[in-house]
C-alpha positions in Angstrom: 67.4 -44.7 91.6 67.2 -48.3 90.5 65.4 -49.7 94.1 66.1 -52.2 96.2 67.8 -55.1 94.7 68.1 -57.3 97.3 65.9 -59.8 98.7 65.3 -62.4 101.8 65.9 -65.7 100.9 62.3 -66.9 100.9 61.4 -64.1 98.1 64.4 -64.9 96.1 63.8 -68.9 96.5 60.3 -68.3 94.8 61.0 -65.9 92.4 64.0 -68.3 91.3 61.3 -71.4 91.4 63.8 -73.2 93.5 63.6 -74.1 97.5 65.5 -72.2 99.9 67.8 -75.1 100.8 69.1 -75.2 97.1 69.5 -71.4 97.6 71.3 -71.9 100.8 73.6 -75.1 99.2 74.5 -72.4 95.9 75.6 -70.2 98.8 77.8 -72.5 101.2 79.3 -74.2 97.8 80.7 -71.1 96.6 78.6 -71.0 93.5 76.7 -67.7 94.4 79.5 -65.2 95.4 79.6 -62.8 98.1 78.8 -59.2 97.1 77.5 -59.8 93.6 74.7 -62.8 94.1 74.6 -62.5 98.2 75.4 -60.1 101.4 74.6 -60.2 105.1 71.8 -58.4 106.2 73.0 -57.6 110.3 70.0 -54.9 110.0 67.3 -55.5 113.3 69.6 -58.4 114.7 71.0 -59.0 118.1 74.2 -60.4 119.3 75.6 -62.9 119.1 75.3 -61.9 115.4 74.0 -64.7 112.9 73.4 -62.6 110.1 71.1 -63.6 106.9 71.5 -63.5 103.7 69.9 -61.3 100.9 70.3 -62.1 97.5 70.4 -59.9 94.1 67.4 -62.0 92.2 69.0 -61.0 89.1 72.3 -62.1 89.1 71.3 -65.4 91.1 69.2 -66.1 88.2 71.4 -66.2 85.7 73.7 -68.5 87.6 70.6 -70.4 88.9 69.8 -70.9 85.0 73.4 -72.0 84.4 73.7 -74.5 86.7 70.5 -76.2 86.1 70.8 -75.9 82.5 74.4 -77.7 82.3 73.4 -80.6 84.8 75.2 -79.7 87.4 72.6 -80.0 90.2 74.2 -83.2 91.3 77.4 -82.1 92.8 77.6 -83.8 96.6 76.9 -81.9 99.1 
């Protein structure tokens, strides 16, 4: 079994070396995808249902990398 792969957002923030709200702004700009970098986590929450994200640290990284590396931090939010 290869283990859990995802994470909260504050784990995957760190282990990235970014903050969360860069996390969360990779997210709402479409530049993490749902199902492959990201996924709601509904697990241990009530209605009405605001779900939060877990991310795969792997896959986030290598876009994480990507979009650092080529400069293109400064897109407006």
């Amino acid at each position: 079994m290869l283990g859990d792969i995802w994470s909260s957002s504050e784990l995957t923030a760190e282990q990235l070396g970014i903050t969360e709200i860069k996390l969360s702004f990779l997210r709402e700009n479409g530049i993490l995808k749902p199902g492959i970098h990201w996924k709601s986590s509904p697990l241990g929450q009530k209605k009405p249902w605001k779900p939060k994200p877990l991310y795969n640290v792997k896959m986030c990284r290598k876009i994480v990398n990507k979009f650092y590396f080529e400069g293109n931090y400064n897109i407006a939010a």
